[in-house]
Each structure stands twice: as C-alpha cells, then as structure tokens.
C-alpha positions in Angstrom: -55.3 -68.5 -0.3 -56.7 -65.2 0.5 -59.6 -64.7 3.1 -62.4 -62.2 2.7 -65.1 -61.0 4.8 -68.2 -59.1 4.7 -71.2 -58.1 6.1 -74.9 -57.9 4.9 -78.1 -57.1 6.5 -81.5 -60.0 7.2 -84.8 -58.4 7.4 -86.4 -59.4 10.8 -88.2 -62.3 11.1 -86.6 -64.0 8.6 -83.6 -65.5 10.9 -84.7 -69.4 10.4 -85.6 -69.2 6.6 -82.3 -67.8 6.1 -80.5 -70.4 7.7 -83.6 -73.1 6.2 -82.3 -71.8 2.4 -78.9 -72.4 2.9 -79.3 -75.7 4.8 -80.8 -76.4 1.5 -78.2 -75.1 -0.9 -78.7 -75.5 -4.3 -76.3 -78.2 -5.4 -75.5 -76.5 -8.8 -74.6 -73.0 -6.9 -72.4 -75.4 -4.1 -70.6 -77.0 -7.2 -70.2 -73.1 -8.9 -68.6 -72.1 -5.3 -66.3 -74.7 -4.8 -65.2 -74.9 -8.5 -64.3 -71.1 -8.1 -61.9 -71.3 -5.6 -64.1 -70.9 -2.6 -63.6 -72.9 0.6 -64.3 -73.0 4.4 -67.1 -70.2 3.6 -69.3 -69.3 6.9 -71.9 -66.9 8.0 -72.8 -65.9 11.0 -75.9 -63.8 12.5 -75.7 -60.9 14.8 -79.0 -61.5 16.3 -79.2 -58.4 18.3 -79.3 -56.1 14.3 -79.6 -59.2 12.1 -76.2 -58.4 10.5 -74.8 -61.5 8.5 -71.3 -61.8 8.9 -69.8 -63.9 6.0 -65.9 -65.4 5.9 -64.4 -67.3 3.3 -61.2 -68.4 1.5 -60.3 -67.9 -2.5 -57.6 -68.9 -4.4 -58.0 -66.1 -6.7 -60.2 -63.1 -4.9 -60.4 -61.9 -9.0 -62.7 -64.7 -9.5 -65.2 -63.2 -6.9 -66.0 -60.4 -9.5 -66.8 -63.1 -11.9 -69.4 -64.7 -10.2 -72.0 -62.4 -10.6 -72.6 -63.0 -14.2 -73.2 -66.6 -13.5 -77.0 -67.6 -14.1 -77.1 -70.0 -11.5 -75.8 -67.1 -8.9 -78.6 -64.7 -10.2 -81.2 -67.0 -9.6 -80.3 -67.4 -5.9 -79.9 -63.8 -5.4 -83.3 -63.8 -6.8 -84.7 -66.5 -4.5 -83.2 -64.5 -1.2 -84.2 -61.4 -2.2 -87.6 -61.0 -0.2 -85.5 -61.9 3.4 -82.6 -59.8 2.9 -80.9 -56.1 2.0 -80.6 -56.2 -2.0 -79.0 -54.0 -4.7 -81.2 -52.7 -8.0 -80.1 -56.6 -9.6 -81.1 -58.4 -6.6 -77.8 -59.0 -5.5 -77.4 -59.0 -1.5 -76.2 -55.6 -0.3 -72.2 -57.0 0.7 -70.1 -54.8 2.6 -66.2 -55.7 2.1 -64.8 -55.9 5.7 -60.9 -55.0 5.9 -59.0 -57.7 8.7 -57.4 -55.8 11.0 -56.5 -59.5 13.3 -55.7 -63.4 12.4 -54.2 -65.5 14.6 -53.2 -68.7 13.1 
C-alpha cells in the first residue's frame, strides 16, 4: 500500500456543504473508490485558510491517474465545483504533498 496526500483549497462559506456532500457520497463514486484500490481516505479542514487536507491509501498509486476519465468522477467534480478551487475540467485544484514523517 502506498499513502498519498494532498491539499486543495474551499471557498468560504462553504465549510458545512462540503462536509453535507460528502456525508452524502454518491454510492456509485464510493463503489469506483474502493474498487480502485482506495482505502482509509480522509480530509481534513484548516479552518483558519479553508485548506482541505486529504490522505489516503492505494494499492496501485498508477490507478489514481486513471480515475479521471471515469464519468462518474466527472460528474462529482462537476457537482463540487461552485464550493471549491477547480481546474479548466472542473476537477478540484489538488496539490501532491511529499511525507516528510510516519510513525507507525
């Protein structure tokens, strides 16, 4: 397993429709996640910038750059894009974080 981390950006305001939406995650993108390789994936909030702070564990980090060309992964970038930092294609602005600790 191989851990990655990364940071994106919440508009203001929008702190307890983020958390609402993914309270609510679609079951379809859950199933797409898990069936990936994905586990023990969290976010966290920086409420003093609104900084999301996102963790996770792959089996194959390749499979991340797959993702994005599933329609079911569009869609949700589509149906966050008016509460967070996005790219041209809606996806979230995601900035890859190096680990520099891990205590086991």
């Amino acid at each position: 397993m191989t851990r990655l981390a990364f940071k994106m950006k919440l508009f203001k305001g929008y702190e307890e429709e983020y958390k609402r939406r993914h309270d609510e995650l679609w079951p379809e993108l859950q199933s797409l996640l898990k069936g990936s390789g994905i586990s023990d994936y969290s976010i966290f909030l920086d409420k003093n910038d609104n900084t999301l702070f996102g963790v996770l564990q792959i089996e194959d980090p390749a499979v991340m750059a797959k993702l994005p060309e599933e329609p079911i992964m569009k869609k949700w970038w589509v149906h966050m894009a008016d509460i967070m930092e996005t790219n041209a294609d809606k996806s979230p602005v995601s900035i890859p974080l190096d680990e520099v600790f891990y205590l086991l």
